[in-house]
N, C-alpha and C positions, 0 to 999 in steps of 0.2 A: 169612147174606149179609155181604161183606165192608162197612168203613164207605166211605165217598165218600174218593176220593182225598183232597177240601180240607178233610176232618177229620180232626182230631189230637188226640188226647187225653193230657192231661197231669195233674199236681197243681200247685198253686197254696198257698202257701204265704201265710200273714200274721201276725203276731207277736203271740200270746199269744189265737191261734187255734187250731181243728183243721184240717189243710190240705184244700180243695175239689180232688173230681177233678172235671175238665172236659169237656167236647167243643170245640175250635176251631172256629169256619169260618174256614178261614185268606180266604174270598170276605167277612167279614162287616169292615168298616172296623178298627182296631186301637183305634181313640177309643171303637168299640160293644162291644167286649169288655172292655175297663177299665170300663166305664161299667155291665156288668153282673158283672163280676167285684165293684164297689165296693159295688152295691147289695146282694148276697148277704151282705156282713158291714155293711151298713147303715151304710157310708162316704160323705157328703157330699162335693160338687165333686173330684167324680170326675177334673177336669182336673187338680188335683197330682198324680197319680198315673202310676205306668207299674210296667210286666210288666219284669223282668229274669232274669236265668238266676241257680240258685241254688248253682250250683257255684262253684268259685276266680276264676272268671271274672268274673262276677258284670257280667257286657255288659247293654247293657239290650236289651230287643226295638223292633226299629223296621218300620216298615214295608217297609223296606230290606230287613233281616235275617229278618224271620221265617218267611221258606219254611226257613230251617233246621231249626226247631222239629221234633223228630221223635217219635214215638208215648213217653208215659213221660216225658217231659222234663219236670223239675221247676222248675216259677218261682216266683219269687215276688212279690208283688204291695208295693210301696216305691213313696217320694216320686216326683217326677216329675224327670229328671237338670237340669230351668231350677229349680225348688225346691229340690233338693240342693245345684245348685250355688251358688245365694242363699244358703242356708244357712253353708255349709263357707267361702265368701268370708268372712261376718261372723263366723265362729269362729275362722276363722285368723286374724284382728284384735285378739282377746281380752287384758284382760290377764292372764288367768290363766294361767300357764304351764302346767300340766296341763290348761287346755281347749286355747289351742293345740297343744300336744304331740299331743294325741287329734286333732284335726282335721286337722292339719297328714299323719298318719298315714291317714288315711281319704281324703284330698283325694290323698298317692301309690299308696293302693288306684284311687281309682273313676280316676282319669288315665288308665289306660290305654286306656278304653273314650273312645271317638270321640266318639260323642254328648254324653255327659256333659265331654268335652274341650271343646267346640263352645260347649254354654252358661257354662261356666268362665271361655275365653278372653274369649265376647262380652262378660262384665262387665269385661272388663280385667284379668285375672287373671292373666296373664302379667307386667304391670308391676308388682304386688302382691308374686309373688313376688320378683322383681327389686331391689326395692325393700326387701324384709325380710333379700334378700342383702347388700346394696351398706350399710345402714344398722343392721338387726334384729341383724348379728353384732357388731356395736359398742357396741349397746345393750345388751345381754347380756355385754358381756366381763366385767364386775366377776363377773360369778354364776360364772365358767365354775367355777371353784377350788371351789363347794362345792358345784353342779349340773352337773358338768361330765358325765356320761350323758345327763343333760335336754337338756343344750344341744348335745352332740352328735347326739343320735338327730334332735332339733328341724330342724338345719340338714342333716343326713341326708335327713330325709323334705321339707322344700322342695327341694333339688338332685334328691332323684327326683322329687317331680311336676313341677319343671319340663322335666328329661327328658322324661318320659313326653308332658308334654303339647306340647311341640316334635316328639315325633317325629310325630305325626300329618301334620305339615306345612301346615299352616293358616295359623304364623306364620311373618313370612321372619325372620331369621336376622340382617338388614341394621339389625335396632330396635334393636341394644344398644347400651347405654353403655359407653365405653372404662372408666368405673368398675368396671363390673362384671362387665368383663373382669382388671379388675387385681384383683378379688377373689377371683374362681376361680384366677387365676393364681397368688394367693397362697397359696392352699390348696396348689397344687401345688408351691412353692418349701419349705413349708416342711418342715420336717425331723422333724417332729414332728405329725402329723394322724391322726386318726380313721381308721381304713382305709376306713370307707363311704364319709366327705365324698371323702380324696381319688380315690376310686374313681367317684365321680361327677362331680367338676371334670375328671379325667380325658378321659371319655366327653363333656364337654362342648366342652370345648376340641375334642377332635379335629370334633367336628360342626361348632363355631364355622368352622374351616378347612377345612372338607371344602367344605363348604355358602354361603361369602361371602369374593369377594377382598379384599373392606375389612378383615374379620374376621381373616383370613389374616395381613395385614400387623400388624395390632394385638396378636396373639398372638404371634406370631413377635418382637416388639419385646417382650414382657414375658416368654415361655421360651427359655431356650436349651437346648443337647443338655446342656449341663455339667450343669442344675439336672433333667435328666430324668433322667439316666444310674442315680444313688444309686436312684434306684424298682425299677431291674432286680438292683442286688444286694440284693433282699430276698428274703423267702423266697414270697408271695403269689404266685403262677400269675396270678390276677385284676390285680392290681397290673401285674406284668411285660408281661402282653399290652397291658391299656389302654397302659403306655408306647411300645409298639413300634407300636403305635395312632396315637397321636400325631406320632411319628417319621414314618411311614408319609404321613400328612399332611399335616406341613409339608411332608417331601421331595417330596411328588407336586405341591401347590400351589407351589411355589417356584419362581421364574424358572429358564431355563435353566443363567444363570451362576452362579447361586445355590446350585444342585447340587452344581456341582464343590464349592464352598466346604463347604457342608454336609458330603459326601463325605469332604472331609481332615480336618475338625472331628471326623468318627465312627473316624475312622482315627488321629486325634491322642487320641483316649480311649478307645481300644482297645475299641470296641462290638463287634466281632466275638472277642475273648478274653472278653469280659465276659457275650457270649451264651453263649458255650459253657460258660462254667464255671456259672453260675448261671442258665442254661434249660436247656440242651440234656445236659449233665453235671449236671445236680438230681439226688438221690433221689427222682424221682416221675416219673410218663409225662406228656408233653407230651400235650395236648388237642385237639381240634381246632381251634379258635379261634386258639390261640397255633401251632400250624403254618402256619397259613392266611396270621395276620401275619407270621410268619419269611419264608414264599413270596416274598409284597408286599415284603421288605424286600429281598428277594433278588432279583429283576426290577428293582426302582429299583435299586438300586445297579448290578447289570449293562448296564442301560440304558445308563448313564451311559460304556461304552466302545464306544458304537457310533459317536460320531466317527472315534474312531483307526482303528476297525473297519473306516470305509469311506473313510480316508485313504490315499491314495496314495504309495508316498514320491516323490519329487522328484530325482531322480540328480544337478541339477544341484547339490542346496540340502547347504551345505559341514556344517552343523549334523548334520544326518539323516547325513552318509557319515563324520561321526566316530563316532556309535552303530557301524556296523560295527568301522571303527580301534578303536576301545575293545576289539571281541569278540577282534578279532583279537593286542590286547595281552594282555589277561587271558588268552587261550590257552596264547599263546606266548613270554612274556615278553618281548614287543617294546618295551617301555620304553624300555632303554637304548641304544635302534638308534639314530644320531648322524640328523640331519637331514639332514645332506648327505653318505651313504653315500660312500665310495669306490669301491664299484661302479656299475658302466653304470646308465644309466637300464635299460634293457633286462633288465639281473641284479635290479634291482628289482622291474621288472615280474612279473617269471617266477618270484619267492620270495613276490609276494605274491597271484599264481595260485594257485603252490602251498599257500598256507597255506589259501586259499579252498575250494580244494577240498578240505580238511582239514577244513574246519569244516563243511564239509556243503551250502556253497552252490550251485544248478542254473549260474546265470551266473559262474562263478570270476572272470570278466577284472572284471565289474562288478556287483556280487551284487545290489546299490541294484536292480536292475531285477526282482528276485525278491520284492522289495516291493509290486510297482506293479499286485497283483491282489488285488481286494477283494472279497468279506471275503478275508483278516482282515484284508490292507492293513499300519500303522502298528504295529496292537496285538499282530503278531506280533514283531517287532522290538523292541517296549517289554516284550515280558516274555521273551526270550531276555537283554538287556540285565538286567533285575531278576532273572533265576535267574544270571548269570555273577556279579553282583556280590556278592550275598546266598550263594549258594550256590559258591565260588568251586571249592573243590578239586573239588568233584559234577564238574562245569560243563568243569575242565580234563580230569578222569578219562575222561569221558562222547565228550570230543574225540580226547584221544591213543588213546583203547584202538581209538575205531574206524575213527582212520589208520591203524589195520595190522590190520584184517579184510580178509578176502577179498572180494571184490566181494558175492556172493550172501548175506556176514552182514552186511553193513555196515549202519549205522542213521544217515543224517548227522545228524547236531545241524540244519542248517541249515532243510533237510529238513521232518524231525519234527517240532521247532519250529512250523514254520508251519505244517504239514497237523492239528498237533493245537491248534494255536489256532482255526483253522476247524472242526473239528470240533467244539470244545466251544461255539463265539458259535452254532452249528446245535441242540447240545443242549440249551447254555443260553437261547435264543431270543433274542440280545441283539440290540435294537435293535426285533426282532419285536410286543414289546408295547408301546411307549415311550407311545401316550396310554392316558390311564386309563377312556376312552369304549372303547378296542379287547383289556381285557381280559376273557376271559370272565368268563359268571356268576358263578360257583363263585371266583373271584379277589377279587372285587372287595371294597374294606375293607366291613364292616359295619357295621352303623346301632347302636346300642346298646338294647338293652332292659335295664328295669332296677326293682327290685321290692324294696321294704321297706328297710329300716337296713344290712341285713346282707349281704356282698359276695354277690355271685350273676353265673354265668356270662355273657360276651356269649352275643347269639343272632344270628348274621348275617342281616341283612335287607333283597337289593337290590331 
């Protein structure tokens, strides 16, 4: 006969024991299973104690969690996560460098687990770590030169538990000090770091910004794109993403007008040749993570031309109808045509028909008005203007060859231009995703996860 659904039989493990196999009643309190698991190795106040899982995970079982518990599942029987984390407080205090080291290393183990997060934080534990950042790396600096693995792995493993234990979301985000803000920030300015710390100041910052518009403003005052940029020409996959991370961040929390600026900052330091030679052109395959932030990086910035997008032009407005004159000088070499022509207004008119309808435009007498439907609007006209000037001979080649096609080949420049600027703001979605609430799941930047000294992949988490 099979057993009752609410039993579960597992091993139970205890240290420097032989492990007990058990029967659950997962109906029996979780306080009367500790309490009889205790008494079987004839363990006293059974209340420090608690059931946890005995694999890499090492969660603890709560009454919450324990309908997971499944036939076979191995636990073991350890401190209680309010005792541990009493514990691990007072040994990350230590003066001993090797007990903090150790502690410091087990406090970003058990972090990730919620519970044991919970009684951590309650003792205050978040301003401890804070506090051993902001001052602990100071006090330490004389050693670093002949500890400097110690002290590295040291301030490694407090920047992952304080990850770790932030990400639960318990605390807000709004308690930091601008101190220790300019600490992490420092971590990322410098030119010279540990690849774990700055892979974890990284990951912080961007949460800092993701997470609080005070934070936003604070960080963005102590990083710029300039002191990010260097992260992306290394060789680290890890490194490069957390950067574009960041990027991703400020640009999404940044005022509207703030963009633009940001925009020509990434254009004035050639972030888009810097991706491609050193992400996208690496010897190595791009991951999913750093795709994911390429995406992000690629929708914000496109965003950012759904103004023009959905600008009109203005036929009257004298500004907007020399962008035409221009196209039509760069064609035709209209430069040197005198202002006050010798022929008729009339011969005017009718040469600069013609030239119009050379160029490929529906409205030849007033082309302005093949503007004035949006999308794409503006931003057809601002990159007809940017391929004639940048690409000049293409641009005149592309005009004259197809003033003298036959109707049925002809391709207008004018045309084209605009039906394939509409086209791509359709494929590129631009404008389609602009708030960060309206893009899908599978979009959205990710939370960081983050485990031991040693770099290890993000894991997106919305």
């Amino acid at each position: 006969m099979p057993p009752p659904a609410d039993i579960v039989k597992v091993a139970i493990e205890w240290p420097g024991a032989y492990p007990k196999l058990m029967e659950i009643d997962q109906k029996k309190p979780l306080s009367a299973i500790i309490k009889e698991v205790c008494d079987g190795w004839s363990l006293a106040n059974h209340e420090y104690f608690a059931l946890q899982h005995a694999d890499s995970s090492n969660f603890y079982i709560t009454e919450k969690n324990r309908n997971e518990i499944k036939n076979g599942t191995i636990l073991r029987l350890t401190t209680s996560p309010a005792q541990n984390a009493q514990q691990l407080h007072e040994r990350i205090q230590s003066s001993s460098m090797d007990a903090k080291l150790e502690a410091l290393k087990d406090l970003a183990s058990l972090s990730r687990d919620v519970t044991f997060a919970q009684e951590f934080i309650n003792l205050d534990g978040i301003s401890l770590l804070t506090q051993m950042v902001e001052s602990g790396t100071e006090r330490y600096q004389k050693l670093q030169k002949i500890m400097k693995p110690c002290f590295g792995d040291m301030l490694s493993f407090t920047l992952t538990a304080f990850v770790e234990l932030m990400d639960h979301g318990i605390v807000s985000w709004d308690t930091f000090s601008v101190a220790f803000i300019k600490k992490i920030a420092s971590f990322v300015n410098k030119s010279a770091i540990d690849i774990s710390i700055l892979q974890r100041s990284l990951a912080i910052l961007e949460s800092m910004v993701l997470n609080s518009h005070d934070l936003y403003q604070k960080v963005a005052q102590e990083i710029t794109i300039g002191q990010l940029i260097p992260h992306l020409q290394g060789t680290d996959q890890e490194i490069q993403t957390y950067t574009i991370a960041v990027i991703n961040a400020l640009f999404l929390k940044a005022p509207d007008e703030r963009r633009q600026e940001m925009a020509n900052i990434l254009a004035q330091k050639q972030l888009r040749s810097i991706i491609l030679t050193h992400v996208i052109r690496a010897q190595r395959a791009i991951n999913n993570e750093m795709a994911h932030q390429l995406y992000v990086l690629q929708v914000l910035t496109f965003n950012l031309l759904e103004d023009r997008m959905m600008t009109k032009m203005d036929p009257q407005d004298q500004a907007q109808r020399d962008i035409i004159f221009e196209l039509r000088r760069i064609a035709f070499d209209a430069e040197s045509e005198p202002n006050n022509s010798s022929g008729s207004m009339e011969k005017r008119k009718s040469m600069y028909t013609r030239d119009y309808k050379k160029l490929g435009f529906i409205n030849h007498v007033n082309p302005a008005m093949d503007f004035t439907q949006t999308p794409p609007g503006m931003l057809a006209l601002d990159n007809m203007l940017y391929f004639a000037k940048h690409h000049q001979d293409a641009y005149i080649r592309i005009v004259l060859e197809n003033s003298s096609r036959e109707d049925k080949h002809e391709c207008p420049f004018g045309r084209s231009s605009i039906e394939l600027t509409k086209m791509l703001c359709e494929i590129l979605k631009v404008g389609e995703l602009r708030k960060y609430s309206c893009l899908p799941h599978d979009m959205k930047l990710g939370s960081t996860q983050l485990q031991g000294p040693k770099p290890i992949p993000r894991i997106p988490r919305c």
